[in-house]
DRENZALO-222027 format. One line per 10 residues: their letters; for each residue x, y, z of N, C-alpha, C. Coordinates in pm, 1 decimal. Atoms other than C-alpha are relative to their C-alpha. Example, Ala and Ser with C-alpha at 12.3 -4.5 7.8 and 13.67 -1.06 7.14 Angstrom:
BEGIN
AS = 89.0:-119.0:0.0:1230.0:-450.0:780.0:90.0:120.0:0.0 | -82.0:-119.0:-6.0:1367.0:-106.0:714.0:-77.0:109.0:73.0
//
This chain:
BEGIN
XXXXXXXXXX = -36.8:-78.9:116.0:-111.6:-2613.8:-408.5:99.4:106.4:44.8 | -99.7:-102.1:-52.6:174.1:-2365.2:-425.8:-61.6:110.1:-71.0 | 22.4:-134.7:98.8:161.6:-1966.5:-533.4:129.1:1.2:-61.2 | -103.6:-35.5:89.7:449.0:-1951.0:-780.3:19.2:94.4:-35.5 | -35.1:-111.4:90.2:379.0:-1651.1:-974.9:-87.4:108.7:84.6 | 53.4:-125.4:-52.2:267.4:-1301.8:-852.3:23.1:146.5:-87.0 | 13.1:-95.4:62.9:199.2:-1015.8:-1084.1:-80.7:132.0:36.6 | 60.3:-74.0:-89.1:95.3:-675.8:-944.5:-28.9:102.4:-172.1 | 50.5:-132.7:131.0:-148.3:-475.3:-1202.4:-40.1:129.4:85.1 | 32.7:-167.2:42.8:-180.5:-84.3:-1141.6:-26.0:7.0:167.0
XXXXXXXXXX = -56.1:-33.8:-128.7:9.9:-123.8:-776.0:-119.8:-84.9:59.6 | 29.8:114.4:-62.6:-196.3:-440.0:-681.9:74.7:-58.6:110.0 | -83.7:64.3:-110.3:49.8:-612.6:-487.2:21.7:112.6:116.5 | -18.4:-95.8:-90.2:133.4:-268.5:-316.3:-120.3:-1.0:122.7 | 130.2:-39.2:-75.7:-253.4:-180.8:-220.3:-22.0:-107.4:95.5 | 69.3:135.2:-64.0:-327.7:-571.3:-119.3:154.9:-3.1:128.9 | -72.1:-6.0:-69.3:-11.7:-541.6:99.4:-19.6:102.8:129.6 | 37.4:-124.6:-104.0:-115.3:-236.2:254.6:-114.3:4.3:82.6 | 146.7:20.1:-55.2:-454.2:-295.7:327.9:-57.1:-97.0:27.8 | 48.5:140.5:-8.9:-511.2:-647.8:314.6:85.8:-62.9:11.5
XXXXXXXXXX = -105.7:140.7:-49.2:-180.8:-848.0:448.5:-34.7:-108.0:72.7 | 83.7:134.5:-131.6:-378.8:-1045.0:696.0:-85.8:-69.6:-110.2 | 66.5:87.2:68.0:-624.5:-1125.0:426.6:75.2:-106.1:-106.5 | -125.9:30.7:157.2:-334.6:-1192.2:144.9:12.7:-146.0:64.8 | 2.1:154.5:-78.5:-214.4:-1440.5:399.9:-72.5:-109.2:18.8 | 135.8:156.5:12.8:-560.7:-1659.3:455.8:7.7:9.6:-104.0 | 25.5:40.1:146.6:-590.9:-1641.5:118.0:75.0:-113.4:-48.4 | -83.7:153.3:35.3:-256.2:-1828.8:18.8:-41.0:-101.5:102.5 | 39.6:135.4:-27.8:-325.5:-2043.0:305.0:-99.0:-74.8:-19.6 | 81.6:46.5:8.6:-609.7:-2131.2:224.6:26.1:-88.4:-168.2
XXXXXXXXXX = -23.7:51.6:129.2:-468.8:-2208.3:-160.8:109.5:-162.1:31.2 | -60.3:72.6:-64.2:-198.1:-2370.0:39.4:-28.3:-162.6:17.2 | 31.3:138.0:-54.2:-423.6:-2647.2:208.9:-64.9:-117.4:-89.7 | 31.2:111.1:129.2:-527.1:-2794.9:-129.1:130.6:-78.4:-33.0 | -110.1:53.7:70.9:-326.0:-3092.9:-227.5:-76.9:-39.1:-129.9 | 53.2:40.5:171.3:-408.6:-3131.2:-633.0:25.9:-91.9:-37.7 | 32.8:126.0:12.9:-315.4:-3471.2:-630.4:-91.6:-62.2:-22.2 | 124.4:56.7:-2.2:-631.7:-3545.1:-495.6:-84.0:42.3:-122.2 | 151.2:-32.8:152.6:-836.1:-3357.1:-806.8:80.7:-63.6:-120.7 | -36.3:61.9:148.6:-611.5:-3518.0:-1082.1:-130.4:-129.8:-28.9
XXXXXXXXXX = 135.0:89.7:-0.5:-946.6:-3723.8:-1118.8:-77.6:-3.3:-162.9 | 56.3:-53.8:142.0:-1078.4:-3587.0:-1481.5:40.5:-146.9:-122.3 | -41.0:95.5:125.9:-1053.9:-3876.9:-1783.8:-35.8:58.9:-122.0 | 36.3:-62.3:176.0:-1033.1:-3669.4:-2104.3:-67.8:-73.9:-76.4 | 54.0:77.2:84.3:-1272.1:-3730.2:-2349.0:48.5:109.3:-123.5 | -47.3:-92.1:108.7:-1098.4:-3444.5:-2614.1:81.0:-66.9:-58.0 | -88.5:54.7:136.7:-958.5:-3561.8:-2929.1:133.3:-19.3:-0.6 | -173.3:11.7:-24.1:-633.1:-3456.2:-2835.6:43.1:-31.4:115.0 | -72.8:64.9:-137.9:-570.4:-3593.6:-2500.7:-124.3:-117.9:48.8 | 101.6:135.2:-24.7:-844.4:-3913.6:-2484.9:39.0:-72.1:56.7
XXXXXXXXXX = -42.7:72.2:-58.4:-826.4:-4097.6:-2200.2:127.2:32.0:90.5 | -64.7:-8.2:-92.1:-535.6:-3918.8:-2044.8:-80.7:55.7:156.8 | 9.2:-58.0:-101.8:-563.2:-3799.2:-1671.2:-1.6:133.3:38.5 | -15.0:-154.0:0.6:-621.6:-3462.5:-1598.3:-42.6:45.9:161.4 | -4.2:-67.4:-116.9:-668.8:-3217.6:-1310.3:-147.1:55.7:13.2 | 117.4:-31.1:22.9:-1043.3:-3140.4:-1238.1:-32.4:197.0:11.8 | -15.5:-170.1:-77.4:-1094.8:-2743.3:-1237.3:-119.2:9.8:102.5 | 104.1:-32.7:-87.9:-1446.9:-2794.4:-1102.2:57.6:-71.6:132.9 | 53.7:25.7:-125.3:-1381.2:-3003.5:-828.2:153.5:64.8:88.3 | -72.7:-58.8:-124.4:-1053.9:-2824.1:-718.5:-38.4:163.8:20.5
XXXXXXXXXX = 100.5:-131.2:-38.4:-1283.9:-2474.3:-747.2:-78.7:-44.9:137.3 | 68.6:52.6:-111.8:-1458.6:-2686.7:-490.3:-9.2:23.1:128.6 | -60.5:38.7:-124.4:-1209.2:-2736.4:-263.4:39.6:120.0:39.5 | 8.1:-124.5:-24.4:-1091.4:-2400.9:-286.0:-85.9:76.5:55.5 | 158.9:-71.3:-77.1:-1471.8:-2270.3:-182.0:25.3:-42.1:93.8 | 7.2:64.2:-167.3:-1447.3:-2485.6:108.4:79.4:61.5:70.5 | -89.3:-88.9:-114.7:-1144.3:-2339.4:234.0:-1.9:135.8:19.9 | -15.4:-67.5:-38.2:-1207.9:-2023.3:186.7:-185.3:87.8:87.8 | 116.6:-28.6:-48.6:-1610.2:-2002.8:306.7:32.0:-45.1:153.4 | -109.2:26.8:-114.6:-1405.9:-2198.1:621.1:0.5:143.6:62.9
XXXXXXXXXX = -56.2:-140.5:-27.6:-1247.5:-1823.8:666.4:-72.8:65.7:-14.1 | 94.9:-135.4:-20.5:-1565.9:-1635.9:643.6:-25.4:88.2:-121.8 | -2.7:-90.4:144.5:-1514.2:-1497.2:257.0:-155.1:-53.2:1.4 | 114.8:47.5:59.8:-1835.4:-1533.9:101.0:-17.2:88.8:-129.9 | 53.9:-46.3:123.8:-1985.8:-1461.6:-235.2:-88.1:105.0:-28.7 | 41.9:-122.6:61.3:-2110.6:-1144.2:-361.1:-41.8:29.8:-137.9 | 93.0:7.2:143.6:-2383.4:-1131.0:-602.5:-91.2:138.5:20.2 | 54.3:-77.5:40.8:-2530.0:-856.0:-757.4:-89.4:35.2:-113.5 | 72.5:-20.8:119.1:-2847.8:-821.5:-961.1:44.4:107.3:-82.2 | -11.1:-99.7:135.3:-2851.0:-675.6:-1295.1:-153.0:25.7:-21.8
XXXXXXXXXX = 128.3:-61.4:5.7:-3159.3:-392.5:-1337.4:77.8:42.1:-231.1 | -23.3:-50.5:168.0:-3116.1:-386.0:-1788.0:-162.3:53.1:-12.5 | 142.4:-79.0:98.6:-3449.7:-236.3:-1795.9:27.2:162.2:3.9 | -32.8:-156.2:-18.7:-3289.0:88.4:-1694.0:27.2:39.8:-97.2 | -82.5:-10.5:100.0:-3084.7:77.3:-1980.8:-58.6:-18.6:-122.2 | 75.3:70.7:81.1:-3315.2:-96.4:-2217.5:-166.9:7.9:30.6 | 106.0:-23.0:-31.5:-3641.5:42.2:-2159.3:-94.6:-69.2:-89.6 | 84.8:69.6:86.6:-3798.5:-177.1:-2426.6:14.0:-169.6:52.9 | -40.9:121.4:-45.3:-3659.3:-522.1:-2219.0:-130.2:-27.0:58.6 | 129.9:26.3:-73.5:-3924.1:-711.5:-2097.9:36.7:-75.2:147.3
XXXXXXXXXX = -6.1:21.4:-115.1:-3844.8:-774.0:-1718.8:-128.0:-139.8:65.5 | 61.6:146.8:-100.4:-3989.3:-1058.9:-1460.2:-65.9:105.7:63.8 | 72.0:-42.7:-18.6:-4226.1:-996.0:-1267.2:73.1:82.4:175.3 | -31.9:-51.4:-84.3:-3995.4:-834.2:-998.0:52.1:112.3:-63.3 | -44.6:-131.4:96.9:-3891.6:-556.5:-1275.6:146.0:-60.0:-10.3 | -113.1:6.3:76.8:-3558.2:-712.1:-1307.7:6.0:-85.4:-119.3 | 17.3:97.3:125.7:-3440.6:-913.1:-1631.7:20.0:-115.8:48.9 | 47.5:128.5:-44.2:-3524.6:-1285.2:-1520.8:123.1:-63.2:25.2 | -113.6:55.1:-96.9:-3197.1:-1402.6:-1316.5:87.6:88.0:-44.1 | -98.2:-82.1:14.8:-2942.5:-1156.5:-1436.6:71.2:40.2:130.4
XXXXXXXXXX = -69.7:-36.4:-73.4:-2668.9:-1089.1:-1241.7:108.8:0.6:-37.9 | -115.3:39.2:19.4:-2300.9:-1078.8:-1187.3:54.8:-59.1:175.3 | -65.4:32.8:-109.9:-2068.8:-1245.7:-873.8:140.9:0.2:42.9 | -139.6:40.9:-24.7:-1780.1:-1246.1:-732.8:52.8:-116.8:86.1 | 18.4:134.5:-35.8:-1653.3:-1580.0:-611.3:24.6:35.2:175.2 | -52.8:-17.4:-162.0:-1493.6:-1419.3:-212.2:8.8:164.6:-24.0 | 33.5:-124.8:-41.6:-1579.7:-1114.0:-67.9:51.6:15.2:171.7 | -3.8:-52.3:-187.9:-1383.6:-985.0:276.8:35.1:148.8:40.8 | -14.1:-128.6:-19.3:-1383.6:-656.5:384.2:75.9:77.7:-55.5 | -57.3:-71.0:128.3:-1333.7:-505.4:46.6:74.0:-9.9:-47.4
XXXXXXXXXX = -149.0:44.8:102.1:-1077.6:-696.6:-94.4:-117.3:-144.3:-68.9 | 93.4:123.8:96.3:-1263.2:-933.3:-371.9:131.2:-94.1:-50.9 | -39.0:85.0:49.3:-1146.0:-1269.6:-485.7:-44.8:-90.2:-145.3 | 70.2:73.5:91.8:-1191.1:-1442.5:-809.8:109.2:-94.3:-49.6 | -125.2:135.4:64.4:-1024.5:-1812.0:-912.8:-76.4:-40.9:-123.6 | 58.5:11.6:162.2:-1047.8:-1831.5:-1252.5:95.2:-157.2:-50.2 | -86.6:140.3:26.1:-961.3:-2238.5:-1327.1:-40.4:-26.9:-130.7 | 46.0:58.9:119.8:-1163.5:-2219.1:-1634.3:60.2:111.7:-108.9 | -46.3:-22.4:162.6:-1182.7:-2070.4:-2014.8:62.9:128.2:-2.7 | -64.0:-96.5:49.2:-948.3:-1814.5:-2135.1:-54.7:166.3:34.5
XXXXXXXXXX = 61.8:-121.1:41.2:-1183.5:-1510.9:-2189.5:-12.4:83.6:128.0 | 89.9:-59.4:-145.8:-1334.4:-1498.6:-1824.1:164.5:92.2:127.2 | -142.8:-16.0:-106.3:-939.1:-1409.3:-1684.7:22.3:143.9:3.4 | 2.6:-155.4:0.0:-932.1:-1058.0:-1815.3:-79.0:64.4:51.5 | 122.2:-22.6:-45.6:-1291.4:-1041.8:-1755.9:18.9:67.7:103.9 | 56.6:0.0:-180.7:-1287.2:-1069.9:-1396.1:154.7:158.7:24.8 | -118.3:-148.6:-58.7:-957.1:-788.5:-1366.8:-22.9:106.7:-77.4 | 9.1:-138.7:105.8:-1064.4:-551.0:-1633.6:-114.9:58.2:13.5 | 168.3:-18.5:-15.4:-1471.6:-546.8:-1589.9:-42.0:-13.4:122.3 | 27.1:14.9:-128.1:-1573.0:-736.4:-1297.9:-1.1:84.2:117.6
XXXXXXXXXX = -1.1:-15.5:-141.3:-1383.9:-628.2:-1015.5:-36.7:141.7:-16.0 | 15.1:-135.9:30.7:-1416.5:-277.8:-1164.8:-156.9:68.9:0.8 | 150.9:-2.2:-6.9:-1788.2:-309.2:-1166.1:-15.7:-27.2:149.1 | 9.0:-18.8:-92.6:-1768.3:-426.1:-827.0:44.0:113.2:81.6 | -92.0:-85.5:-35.4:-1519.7:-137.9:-717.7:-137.1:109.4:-12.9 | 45.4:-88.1:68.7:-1797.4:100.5:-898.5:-109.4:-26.7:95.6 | 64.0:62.7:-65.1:-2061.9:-106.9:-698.8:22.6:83.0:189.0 | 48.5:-14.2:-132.2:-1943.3:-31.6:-363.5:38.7:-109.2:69.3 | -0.1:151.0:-137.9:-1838.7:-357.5:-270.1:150.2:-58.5:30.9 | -134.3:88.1:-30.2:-1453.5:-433.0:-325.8:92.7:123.4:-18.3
XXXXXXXXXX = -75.0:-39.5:47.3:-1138.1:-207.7:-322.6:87.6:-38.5:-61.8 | -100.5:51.8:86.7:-892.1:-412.8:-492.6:-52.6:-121.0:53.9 | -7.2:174.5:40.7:-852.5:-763.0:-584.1:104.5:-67.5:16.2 | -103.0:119.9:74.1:-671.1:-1072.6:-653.2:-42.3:-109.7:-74.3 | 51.2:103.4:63.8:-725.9:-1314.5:-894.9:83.4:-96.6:-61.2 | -117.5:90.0:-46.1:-580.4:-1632.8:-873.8:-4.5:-109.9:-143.4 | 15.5:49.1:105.8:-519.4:-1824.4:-1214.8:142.9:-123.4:9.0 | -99.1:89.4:-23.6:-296.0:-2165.8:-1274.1:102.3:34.0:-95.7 | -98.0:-22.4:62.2:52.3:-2167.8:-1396.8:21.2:-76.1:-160.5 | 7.4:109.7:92.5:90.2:-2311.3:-1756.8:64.6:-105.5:-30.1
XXXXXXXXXX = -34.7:168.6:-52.8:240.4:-2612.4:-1625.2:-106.9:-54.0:62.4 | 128.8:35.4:-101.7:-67.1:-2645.7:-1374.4:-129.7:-28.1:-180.8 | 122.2:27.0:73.4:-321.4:-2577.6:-1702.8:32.1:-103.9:-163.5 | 5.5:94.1:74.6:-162.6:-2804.1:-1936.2:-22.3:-135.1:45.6 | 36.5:168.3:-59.6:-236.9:-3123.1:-1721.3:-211.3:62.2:18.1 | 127.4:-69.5:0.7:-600.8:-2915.4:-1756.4:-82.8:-54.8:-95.1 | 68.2:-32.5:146.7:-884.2:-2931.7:-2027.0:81.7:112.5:-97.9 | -7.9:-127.7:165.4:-808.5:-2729.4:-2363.5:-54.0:121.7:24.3 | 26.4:-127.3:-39.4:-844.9:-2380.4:-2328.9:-48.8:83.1:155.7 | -55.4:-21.0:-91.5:-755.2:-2308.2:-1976.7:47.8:154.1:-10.7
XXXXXXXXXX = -85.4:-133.7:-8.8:-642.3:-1967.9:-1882.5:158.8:-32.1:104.4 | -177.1:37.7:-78.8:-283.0:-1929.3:-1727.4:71.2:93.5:25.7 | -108.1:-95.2:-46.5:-61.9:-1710.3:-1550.8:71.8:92.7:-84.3 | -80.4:-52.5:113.2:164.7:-1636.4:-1850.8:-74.0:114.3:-54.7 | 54.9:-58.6:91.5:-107.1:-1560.0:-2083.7:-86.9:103.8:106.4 | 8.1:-142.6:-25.2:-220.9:-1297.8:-1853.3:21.3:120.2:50.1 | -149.6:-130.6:-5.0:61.6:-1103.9:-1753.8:-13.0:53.4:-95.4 | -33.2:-66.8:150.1:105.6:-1067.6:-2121.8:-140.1:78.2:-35.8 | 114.1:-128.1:24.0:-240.4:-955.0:-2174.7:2.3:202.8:51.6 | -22.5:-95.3:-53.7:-212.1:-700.9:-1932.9:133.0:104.7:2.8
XXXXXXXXXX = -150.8:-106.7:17.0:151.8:-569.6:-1983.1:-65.3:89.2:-110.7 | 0.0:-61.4:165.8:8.3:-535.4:-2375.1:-102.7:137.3:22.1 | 69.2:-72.7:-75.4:-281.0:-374.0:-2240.8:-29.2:107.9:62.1 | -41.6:-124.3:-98.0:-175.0:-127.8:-1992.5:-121.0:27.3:128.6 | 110.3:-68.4:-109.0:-398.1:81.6:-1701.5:-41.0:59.9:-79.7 | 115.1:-95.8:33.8:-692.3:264.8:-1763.0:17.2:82.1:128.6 | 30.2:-98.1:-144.8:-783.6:535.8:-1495.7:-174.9:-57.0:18.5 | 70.8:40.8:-103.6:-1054.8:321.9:-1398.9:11.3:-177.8:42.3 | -30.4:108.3:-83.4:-905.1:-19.8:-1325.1:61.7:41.4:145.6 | 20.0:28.5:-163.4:-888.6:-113.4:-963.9:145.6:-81.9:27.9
XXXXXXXXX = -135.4:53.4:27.5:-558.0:-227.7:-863.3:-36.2:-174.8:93.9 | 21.6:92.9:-41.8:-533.4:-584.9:-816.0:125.7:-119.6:-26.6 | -165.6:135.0:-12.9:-239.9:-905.0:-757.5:-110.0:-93.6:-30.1 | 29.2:176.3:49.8:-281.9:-1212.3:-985.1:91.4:-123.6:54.9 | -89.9:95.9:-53.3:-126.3:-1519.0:-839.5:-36.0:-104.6:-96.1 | 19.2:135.3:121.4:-50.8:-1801.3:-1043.3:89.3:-141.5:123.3 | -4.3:74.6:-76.0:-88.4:-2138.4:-859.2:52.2:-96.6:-60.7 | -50.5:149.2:102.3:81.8:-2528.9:-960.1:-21.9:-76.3:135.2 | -30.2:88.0:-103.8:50.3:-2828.0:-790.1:69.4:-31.0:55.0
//
């Protein structure tokens, strides 16, 4: 896979340059050593593309894990305590609410990763909430979050997130004074 696109939200590219160039680097290579050939594997069963060929997101999320658990990233999960908040919640029998959590997909010495191959919603998510919850957490100073180009997510399922569409979010958008600065890369086969 290639990185094509690179968008720096609220001096992302700067921070991840400054502090994380060595990581920036495994990272693309590691995006690098995917060829997406191999995941064009998917046989649409959607109304509007039945039977064509498509690009699998799960199994090139896969391949992506592999290469980058390879390099030592690992996943960063963090229970959710809602009884704090919700003192009327009825909790498990460990006092938290019965699997709650949130994750981040790569975690390396405070630079968080999240590849967002799937639905629309989760793309802002992960740069507006997430990493910002992690940041708040204790566990990441900036990010990157790596989304396909919309050439890459139209050979995709239907409602795909994409490079484009979230530049534009975020230009429209703007900074807060508590987003976390973070570089989106937009990948194609």
């Amino acid at each position: 896979m290639r990185i094509v696109g690179r968008y720096s939200f609220n001096a992302g590219e700067k921070a991840v340059n400054e502090r994380f160039a060595d990581l920036l680097e495994e990272a693309c290579s590691c995006i690098s050593a995917i060829n997406a050939c191999d995941f064009k594997t998917k046989i649409s069963r959607e109304k509007t593309m039945v039977g064509r060929l498509l690009y699998s997101p799960r199994d090139l999320n896969k391949a992506i894990s592999r290469q980058f658990k390879e390099k030592g990233w690992r996943k960063e999960r963090v229970k959710c305590d809602y009884s704090a908040t919700f003192p009327n919640s009825v909790p498990s029998e460990s006092g938290q609410a019965s699997g709650a959590f949130r994750e981040m997909d790569f975690v390396k010495r405070r630079l968080g990763i999240e590849i967002q191959l799937g639905k629309y919603a989760f793309m802002v998510y992960n740069v507006c909430a997430k990493m910002t919850i992690f940041h708040n957490l204790d566990v990441i100073d900036a990010g990157i979050e790596v989304v396909p180009m919309k050439q890459l997510a139209n050979e995709m399922s239907t409602g795909v997130s994409y490079f484009e569409q979230i530049v534009w979010d975020l230009e429209h958008r703007g900074v807060s004074n508590i987003d976390i600065p973070v570089l989106i890369l937009g990948i194609d086969a």
